[in-house]
TILUMKOL-507470 format. One line per field, with one value per residue: residue in three letters; x, y, z of N, C-alpha, C in turn; residue number from 1. Coordinates in steps of 0.2 Angstrom, whole numbers, plus 5000, padded with zeros to 4 digits. Layout:
<rs>
type	ALA; ...
nxx	X; ...
nyy	Y; ...
nzz	Z; ...
caxx	X; ...
cayy	Y; ...
cazz	Z; ...
cxx	X; ...
cyy	Y; ...
czz	Z; ...
seq	NUM; ...
</rs>
This chain:
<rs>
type	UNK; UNK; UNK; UNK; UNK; UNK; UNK; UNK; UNK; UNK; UNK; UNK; UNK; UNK; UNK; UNK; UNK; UNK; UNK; UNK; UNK; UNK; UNK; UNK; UNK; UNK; UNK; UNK; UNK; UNK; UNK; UNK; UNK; UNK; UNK; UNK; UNK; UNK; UNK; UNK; UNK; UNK; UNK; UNK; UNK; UNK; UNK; UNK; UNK; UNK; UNK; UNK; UNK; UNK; UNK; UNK; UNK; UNK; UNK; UNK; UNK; UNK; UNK; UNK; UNK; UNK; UNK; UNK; UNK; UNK; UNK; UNK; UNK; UNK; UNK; UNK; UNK; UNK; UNK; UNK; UNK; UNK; UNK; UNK; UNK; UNK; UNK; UNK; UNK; UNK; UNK; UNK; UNK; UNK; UNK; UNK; UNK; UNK; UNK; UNK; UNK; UNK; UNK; UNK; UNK; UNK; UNK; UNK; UNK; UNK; UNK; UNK; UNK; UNK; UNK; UNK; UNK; UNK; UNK; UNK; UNK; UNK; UNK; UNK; UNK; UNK; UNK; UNK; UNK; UNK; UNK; UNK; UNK; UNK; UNK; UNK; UNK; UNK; UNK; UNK; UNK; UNK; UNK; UNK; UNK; UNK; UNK; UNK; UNK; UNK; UNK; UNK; UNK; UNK; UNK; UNK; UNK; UNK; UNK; UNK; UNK; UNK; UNK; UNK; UNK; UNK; UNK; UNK; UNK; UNK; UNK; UNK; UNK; UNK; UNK; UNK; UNK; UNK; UNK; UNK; UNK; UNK; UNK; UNK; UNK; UNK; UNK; UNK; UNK; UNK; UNK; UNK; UNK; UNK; UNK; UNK; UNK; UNK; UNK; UNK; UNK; UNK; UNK; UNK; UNK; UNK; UNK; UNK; UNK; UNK; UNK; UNK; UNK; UNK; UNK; UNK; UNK; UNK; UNK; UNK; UNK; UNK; UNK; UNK; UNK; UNK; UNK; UNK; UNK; UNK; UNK; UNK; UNK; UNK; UNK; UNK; UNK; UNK; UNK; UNK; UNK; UNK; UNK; UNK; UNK; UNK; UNK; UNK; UNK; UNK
nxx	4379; 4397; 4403; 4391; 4381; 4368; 4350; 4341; 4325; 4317; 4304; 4295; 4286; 4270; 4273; 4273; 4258; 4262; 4254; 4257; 4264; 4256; 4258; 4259; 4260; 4269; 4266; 4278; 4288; 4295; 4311; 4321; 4326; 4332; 4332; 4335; 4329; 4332; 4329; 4334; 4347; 4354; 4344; 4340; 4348; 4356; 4370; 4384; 4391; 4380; 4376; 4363; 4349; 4345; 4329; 4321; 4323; 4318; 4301; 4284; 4281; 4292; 4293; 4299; 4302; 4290; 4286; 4280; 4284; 4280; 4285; 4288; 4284; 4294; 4295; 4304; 4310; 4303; 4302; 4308; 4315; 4318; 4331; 4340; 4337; 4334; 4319; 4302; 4290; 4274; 4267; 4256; 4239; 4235; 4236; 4253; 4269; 4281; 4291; 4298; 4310; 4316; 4331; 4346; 4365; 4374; 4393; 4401; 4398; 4385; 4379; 4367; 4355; 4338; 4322; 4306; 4294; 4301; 4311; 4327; 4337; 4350; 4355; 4365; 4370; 4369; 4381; 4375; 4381; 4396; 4404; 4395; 4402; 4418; 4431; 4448; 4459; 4474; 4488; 4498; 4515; 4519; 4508; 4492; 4493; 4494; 4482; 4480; 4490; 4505; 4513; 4519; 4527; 4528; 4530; 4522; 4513; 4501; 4489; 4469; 4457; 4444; 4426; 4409; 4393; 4379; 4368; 4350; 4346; 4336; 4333; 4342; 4355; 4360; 4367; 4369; 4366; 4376; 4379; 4378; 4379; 4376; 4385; 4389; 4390; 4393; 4385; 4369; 4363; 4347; 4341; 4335; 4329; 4325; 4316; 4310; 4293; 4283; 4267; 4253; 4264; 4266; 4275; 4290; 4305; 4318; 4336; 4349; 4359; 4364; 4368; 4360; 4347; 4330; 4319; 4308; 4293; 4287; 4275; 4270; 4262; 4272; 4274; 4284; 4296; 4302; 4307; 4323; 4341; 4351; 4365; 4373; 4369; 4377; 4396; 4400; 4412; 4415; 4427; 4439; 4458; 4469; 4477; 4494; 4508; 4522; 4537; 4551; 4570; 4584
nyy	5347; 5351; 5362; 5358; 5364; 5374; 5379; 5395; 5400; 5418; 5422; 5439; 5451; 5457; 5472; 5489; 5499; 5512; 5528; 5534; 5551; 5568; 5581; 5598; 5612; 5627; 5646; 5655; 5670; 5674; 5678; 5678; 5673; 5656; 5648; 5641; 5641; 5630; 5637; 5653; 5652; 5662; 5668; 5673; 5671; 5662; 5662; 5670; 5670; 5668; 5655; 5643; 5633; 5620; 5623; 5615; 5601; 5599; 5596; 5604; 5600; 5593; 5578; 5568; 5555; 5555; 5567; 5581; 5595; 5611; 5620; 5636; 5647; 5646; 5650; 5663; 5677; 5675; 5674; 5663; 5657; 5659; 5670; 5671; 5679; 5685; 5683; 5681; 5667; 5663; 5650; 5638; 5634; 5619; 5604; 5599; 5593; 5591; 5601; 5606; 5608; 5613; 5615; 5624; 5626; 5642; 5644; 5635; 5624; 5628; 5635; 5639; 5647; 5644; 5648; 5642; 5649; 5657; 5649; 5647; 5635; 5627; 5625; 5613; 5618; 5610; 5612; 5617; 5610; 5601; 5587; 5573; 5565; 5555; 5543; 5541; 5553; 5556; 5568; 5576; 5583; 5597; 5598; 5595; 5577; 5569; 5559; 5547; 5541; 5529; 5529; 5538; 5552; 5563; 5567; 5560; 5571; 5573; 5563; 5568; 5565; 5553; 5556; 5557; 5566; 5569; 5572; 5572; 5568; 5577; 5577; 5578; 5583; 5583; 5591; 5611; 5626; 5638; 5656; 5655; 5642; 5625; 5618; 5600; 5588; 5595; 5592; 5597; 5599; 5597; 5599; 5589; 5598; 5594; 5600; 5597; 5602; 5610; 5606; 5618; 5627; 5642; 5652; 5652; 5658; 5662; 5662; 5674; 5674; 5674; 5665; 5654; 5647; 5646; 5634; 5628; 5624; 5614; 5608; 5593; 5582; 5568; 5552; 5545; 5550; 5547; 5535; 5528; 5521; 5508; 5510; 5518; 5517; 5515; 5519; 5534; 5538; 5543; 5545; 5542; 5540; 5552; 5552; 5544; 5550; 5537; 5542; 5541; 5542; 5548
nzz	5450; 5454; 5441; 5434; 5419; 5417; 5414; 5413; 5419; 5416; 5420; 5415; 5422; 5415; 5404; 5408; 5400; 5390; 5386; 5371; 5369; 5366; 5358; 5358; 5348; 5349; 5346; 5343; 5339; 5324; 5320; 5312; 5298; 5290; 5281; 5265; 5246; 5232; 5221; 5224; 5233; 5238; 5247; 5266; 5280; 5291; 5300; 5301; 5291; 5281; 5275; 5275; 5280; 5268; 5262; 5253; 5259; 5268; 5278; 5281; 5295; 5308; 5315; 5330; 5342; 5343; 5346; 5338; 5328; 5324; 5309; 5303; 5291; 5275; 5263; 5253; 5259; 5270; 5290; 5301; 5312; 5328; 5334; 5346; 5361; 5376; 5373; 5382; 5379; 5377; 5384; 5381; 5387; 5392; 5399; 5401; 5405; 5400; 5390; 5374; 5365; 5346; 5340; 5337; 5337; 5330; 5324; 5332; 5346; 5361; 5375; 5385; 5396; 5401; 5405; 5415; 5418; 5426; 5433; 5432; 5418; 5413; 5396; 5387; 5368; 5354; 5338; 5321; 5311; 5305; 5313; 5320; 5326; 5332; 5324; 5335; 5329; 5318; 5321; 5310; 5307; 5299; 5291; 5280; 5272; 5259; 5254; 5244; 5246; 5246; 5257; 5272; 5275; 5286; 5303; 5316; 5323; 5335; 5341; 5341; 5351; 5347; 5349; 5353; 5350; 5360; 5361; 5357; 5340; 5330; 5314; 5301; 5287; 5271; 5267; 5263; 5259; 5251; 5249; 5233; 5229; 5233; 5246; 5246; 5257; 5269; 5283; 5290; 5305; 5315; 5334; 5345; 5363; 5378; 5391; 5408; 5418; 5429; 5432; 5425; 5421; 5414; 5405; 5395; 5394; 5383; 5381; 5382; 5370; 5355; 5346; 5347; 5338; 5337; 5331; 5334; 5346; 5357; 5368; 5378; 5387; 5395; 5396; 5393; 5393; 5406; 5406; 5406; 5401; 5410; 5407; 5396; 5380; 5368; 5364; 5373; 5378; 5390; 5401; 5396; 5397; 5392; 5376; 5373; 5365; 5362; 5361; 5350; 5356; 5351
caxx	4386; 4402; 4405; 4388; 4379; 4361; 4347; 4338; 4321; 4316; 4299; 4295; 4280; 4267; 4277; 4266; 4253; 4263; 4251; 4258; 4264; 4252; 4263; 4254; 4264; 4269; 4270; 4284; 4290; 4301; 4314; 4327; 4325; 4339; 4327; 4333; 4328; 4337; 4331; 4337; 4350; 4354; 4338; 4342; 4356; 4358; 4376; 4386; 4392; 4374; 4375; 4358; 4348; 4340; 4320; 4319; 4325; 4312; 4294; 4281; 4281; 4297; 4293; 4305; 4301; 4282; 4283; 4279; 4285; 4277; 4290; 4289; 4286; 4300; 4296; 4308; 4311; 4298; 4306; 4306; 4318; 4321; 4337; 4339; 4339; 4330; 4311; 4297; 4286; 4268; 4266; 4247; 4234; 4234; 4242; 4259; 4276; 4290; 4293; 4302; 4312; 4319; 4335; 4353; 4369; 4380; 4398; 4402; 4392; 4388; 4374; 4361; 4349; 4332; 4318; 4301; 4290; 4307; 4314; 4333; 4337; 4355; 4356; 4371; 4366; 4374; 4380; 4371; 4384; 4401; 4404; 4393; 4406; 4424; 4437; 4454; 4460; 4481; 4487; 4503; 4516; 4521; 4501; 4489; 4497; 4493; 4476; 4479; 4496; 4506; 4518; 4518; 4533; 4526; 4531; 4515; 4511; 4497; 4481; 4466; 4453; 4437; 4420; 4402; 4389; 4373; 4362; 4345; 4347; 4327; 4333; 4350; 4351; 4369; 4371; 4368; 4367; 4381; 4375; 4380; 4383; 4376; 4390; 4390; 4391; 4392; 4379; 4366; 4355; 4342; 4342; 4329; 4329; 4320; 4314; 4304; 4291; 4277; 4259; 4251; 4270; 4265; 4280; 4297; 4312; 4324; 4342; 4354; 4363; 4363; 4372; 4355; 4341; 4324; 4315; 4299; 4294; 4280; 4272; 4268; 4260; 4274; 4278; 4289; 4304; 4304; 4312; 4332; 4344; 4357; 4371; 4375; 4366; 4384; 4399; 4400; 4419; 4417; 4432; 4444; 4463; 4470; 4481; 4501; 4515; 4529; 4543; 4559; 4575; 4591
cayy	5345; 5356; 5366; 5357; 5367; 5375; 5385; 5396; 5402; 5423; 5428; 5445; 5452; 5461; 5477; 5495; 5502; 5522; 5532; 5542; 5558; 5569; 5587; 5604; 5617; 5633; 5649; 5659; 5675; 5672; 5686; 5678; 5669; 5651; 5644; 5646; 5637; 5630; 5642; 5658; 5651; 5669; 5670; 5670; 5670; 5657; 5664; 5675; 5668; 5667; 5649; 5641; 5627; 5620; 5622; 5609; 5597; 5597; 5598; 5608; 5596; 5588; 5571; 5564; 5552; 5556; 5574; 5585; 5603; 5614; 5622; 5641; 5648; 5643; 5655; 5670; 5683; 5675; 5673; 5656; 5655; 5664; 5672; 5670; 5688; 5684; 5684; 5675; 5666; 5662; 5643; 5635; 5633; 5615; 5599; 5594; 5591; 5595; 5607; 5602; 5613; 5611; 5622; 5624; 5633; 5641; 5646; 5631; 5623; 5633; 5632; 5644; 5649; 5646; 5648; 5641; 5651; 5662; 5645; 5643; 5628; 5626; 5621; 5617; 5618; 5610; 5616; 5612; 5606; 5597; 5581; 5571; 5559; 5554; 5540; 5546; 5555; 5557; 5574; 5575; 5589; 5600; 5602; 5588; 5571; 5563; 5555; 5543; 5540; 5522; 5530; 5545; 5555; 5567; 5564; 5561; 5576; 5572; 5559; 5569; 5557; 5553; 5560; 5556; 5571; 5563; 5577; 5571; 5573; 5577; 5580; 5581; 5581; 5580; 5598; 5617; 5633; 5643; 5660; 5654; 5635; 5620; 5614; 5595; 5584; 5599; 5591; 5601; 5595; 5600; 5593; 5590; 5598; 5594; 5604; 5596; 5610; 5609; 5609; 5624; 5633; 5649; 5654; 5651; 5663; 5660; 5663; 5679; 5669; 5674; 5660; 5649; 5646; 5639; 5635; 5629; 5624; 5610; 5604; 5590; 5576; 5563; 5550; 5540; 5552; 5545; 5528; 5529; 5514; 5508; 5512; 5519; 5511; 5516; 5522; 5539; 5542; 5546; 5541; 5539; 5544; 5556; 5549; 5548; 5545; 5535; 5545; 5538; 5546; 5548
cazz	5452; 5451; 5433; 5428; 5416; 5420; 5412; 5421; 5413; 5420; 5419; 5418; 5423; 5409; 5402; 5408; 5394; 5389; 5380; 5366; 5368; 5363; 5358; 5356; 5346; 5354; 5345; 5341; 5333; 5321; 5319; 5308; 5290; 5292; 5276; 5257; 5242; 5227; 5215; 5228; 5240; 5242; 5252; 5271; 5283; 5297; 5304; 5298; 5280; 5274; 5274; 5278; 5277; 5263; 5261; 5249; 5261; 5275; 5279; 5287; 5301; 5310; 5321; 5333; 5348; 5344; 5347; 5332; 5330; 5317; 5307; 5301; 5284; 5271; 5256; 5251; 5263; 5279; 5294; 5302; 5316; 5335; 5338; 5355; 5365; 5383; 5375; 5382; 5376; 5381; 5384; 5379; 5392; 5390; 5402; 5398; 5408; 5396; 5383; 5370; 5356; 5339; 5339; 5333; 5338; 5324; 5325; 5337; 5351; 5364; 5381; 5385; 5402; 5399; 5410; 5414; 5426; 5431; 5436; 5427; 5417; 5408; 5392; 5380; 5362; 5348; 5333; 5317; 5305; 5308; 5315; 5326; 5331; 5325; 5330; 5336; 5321; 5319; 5316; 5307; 5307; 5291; 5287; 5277; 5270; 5253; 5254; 5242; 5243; 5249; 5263; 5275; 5279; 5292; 5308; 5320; 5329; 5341; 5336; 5341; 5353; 5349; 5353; 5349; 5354; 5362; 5362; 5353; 5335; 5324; 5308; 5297; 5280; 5269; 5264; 5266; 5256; 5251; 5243; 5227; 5227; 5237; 5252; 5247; 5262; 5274; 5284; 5294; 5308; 5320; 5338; 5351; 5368; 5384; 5398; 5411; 5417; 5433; 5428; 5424; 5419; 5409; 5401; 5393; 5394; 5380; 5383; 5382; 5366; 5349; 5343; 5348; 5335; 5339; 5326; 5336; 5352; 5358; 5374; 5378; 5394; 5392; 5403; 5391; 5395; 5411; 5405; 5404; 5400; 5417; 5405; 5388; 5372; 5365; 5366; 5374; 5379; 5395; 5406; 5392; 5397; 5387; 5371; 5374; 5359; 5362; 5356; 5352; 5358; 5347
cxx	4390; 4403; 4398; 4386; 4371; 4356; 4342; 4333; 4318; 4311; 4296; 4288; 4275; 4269; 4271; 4264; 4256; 4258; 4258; 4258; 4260; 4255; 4255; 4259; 4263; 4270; 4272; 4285; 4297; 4306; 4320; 4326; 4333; 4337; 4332; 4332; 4331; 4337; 4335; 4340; 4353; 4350; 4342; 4347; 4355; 4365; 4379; 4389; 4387; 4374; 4369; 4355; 4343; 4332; 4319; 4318; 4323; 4304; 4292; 4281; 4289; 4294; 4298; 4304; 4295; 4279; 4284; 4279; 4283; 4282; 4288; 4289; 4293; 4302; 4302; 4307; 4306; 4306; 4303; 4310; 4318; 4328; 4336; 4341; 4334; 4320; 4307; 4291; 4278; 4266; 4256; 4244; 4230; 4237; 4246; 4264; 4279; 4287; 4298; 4304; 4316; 4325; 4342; 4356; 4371; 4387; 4400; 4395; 4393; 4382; 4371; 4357; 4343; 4328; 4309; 4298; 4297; 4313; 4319; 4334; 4344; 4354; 4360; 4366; 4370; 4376; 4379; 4372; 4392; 4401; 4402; 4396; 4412; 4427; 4442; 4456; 4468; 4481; 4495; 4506; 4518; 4513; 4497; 4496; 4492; 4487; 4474; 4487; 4500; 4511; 4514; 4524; 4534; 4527; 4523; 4517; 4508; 4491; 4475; 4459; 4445; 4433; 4414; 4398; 4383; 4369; 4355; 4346; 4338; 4327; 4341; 4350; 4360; 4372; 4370; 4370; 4373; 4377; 4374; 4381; 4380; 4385; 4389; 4393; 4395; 4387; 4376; 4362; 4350; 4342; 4336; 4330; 4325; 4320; 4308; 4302; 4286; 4271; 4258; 4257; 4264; 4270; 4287; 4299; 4317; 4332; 4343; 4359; 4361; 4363; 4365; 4348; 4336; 4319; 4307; 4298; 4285; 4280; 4269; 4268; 4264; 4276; 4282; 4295; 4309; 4309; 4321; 4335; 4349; 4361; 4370; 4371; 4372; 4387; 4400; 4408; 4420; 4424; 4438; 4451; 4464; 4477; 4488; 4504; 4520; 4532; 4549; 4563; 4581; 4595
cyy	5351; 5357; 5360; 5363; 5370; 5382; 5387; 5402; 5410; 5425; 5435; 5446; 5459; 5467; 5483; 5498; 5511; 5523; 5538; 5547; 5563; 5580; 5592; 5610; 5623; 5638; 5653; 5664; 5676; 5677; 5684; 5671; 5666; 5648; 5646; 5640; 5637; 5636; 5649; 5656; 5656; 5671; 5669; 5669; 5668; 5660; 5668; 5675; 5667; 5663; 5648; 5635; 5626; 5617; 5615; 5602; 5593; 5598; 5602; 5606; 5592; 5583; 5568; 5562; 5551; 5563; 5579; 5592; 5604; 5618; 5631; 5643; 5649; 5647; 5660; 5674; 5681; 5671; 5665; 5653; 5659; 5664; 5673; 5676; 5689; 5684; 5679; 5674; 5662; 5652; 5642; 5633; 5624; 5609; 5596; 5596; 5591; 5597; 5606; 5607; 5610; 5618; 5618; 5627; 5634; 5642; 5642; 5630; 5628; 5632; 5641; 5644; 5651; 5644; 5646; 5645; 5657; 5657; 5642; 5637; 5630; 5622; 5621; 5614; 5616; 5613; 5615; 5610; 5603; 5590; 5577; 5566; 5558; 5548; 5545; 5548; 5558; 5562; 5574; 5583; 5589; 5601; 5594; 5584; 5568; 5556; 5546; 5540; 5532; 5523; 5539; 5548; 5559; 5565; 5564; 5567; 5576; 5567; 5566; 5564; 5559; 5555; 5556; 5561; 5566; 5567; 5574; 5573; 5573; 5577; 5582; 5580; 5583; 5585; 5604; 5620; 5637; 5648; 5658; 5647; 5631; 5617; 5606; 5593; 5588; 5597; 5595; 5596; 5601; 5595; 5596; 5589; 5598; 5599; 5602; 5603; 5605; 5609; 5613; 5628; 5637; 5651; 5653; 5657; 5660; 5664; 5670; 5676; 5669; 5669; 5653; 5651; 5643; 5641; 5634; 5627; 5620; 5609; 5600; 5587; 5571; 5559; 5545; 5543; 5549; 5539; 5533; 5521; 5515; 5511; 5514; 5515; 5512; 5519; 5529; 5542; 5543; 5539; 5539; 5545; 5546; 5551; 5550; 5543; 5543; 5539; 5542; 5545; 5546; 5544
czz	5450; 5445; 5430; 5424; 5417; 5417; 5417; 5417; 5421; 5421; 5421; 5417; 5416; 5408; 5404; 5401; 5395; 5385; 5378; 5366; 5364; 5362; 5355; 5355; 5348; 5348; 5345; 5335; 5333; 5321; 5315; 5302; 5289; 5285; 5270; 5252; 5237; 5221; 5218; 5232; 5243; 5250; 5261; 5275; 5287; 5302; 5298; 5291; 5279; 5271; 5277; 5275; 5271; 5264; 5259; 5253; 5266; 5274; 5281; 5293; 5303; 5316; 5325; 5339; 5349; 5346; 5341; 5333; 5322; 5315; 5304; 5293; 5279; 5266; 5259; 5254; 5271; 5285; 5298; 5308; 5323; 5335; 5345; 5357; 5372; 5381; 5377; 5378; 5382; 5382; 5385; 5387; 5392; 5396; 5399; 5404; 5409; 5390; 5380; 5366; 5352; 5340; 5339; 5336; 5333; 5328; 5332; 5342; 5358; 5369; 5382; 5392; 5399; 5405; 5410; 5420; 5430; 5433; 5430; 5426; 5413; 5404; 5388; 5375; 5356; 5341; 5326; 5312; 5310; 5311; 5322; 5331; 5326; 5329; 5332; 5328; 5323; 5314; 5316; 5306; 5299; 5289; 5285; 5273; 5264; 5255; 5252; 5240; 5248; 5257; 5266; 5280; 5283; 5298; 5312; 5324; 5335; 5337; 5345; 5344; 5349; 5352; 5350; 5352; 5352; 5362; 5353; 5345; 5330; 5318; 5304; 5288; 5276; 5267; 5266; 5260; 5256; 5247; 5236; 5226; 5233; 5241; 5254; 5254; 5268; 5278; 5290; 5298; 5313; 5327; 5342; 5358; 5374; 5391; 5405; 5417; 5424; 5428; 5428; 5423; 5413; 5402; 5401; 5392; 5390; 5382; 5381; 5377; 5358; 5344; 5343; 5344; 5339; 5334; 5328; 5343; 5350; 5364; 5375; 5386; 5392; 5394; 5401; 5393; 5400; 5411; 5402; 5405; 5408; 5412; 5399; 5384; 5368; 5368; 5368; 5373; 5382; 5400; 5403; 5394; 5390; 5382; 5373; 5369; 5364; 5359; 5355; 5352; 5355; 5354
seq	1; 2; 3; 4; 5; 6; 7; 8; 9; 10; 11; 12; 13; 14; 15; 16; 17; 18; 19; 20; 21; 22; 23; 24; 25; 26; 27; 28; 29; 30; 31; 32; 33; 34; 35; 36; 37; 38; 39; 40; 41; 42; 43; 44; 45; 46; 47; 48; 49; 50; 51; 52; 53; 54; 55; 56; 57; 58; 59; 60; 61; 62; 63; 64; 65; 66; 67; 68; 69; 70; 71; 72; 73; 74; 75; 76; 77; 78; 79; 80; 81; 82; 83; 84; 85; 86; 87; 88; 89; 90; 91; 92; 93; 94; 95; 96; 97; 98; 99; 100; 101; 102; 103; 104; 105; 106; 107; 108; 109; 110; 111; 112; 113; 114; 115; 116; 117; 118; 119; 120; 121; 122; 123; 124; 125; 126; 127; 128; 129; 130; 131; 132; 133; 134; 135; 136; 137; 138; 139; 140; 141; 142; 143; 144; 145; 146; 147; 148; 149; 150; 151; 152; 153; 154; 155; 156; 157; 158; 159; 160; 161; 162; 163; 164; 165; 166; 167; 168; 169; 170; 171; 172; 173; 174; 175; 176; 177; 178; 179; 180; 181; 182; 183; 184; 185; 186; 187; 188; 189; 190; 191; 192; 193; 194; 195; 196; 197; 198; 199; 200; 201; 202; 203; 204; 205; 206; 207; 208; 209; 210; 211; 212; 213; 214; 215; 216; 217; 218; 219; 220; 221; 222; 223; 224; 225; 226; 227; 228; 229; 230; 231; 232; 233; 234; 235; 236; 237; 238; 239; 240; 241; 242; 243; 244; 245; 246; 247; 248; 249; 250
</rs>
């Protein structure tokens, strides 16, 4: 009848059987030491303050989505990272599909041309501390305001919108290496990039981009990539007009 109420049962058909990603580590020559440990945090320079991450804080293996990259010697003085300066690298005689890396930008995020087979790929690369997401954030003229204080005599300036960066993250951890001192809740991460490749690709081309670390690279056959959601699993941002103050007028 009209506005009755009615259920309505869906059934879905048996979900398909993915096998498991089955990754095979590539390697790489390292040409720059990002590592240092707490007794030498001296060790190592990641960007150009000779801030880097801390050893203590990772493994030999990083895991994420089922694809495991093998990490680079940590000790004092070994090199463990690529600066990115157009090398290539020899890709495994093996079946896979995508190639995957563990990589960082410093000194802001920043995008890179990489290639497999000769065949460019654009990639931007984020950068491996700083904030993965914020709300709008109001910025106040005359400089910072009193934290902990009950009023705020600044006038608004402009609020600052929101962001969240979606790029894959493998690994973060809550601090970093100053030469001389741990950088509390400076947080570092590592993020996971994808490259879907032909079968039988040979070789990777990294960028022309100093600012792009990779700390490793694997291959893998993986046919779980292929799922994607219809929409967001979160908020992204996109499509958001820009903020506007009401001002009042004398």
């Amino acid at each position: 009848k009209p506005f009755q109420l009615r259920s309505v049962a869906l059934q879905l058909k048996p979900p398909a059987l993915l096998q498991p990603p089955r990754s095979t580590p590539v390697v790489l020559r390292f040409n720059l030491d990002v590592f240092s440990w707490n007794t030498n945090r001296g060790d190592g320079k990641c960007d150009d303050a000779g801030v880097t991450l801390p050893a203590e804080m990772i493994g030999n293996q990083v895991t994420t989505e089922g694809i495991t990259f093998n990490l680079g010697d940590r000790a004092d003085g070994r090199m463990n990272a690529v600066s990115c300066d157009g090398q290539t690298v020899a890709l495994p005689d093996t079946k896979f599909n995508r190639v995957y890396l563990l990589a960082m930008a410093v000194h802001g995020d920043t995008e890179g041309e990489f290639a497999v087979d000769g065949r460019p790929v654009k990639l931007g690369v984020k950068d491996w501390s700083g904030y993965l997401g914020s709300w709008d954030n109001r910025v106040f003229e005359g400089g910072s305001v009193i934290v902990f204080g009950y009023s705020v005599d600044n006038p608004l300036a402009r609020i600052t919108p929101g962001f969240i960066k979606r790029d894959p993250l493998a690994w973060f951890c809550s601090h970093r290496h100053f030469p001389d001192r741990d950088e509390e809740y400076r947080y570092s991460y590592l993020f996971k990039y994808r490259l879907d490749v032909p079968n039988g690709a040979k070789s990777l081309t990294l960028p022309k981009n100093n600012r792009i670390r990779v700390l490793a690279v694997s291959v893998a056959q993986n046919e779980n990539d292929a799922t994607v959601p219809v929409q967001p699993l979160y908020d992204d941002f996109a499509g958001r007009p820009a903020i506007q103050l009401n001002v009042a007028k004398d």
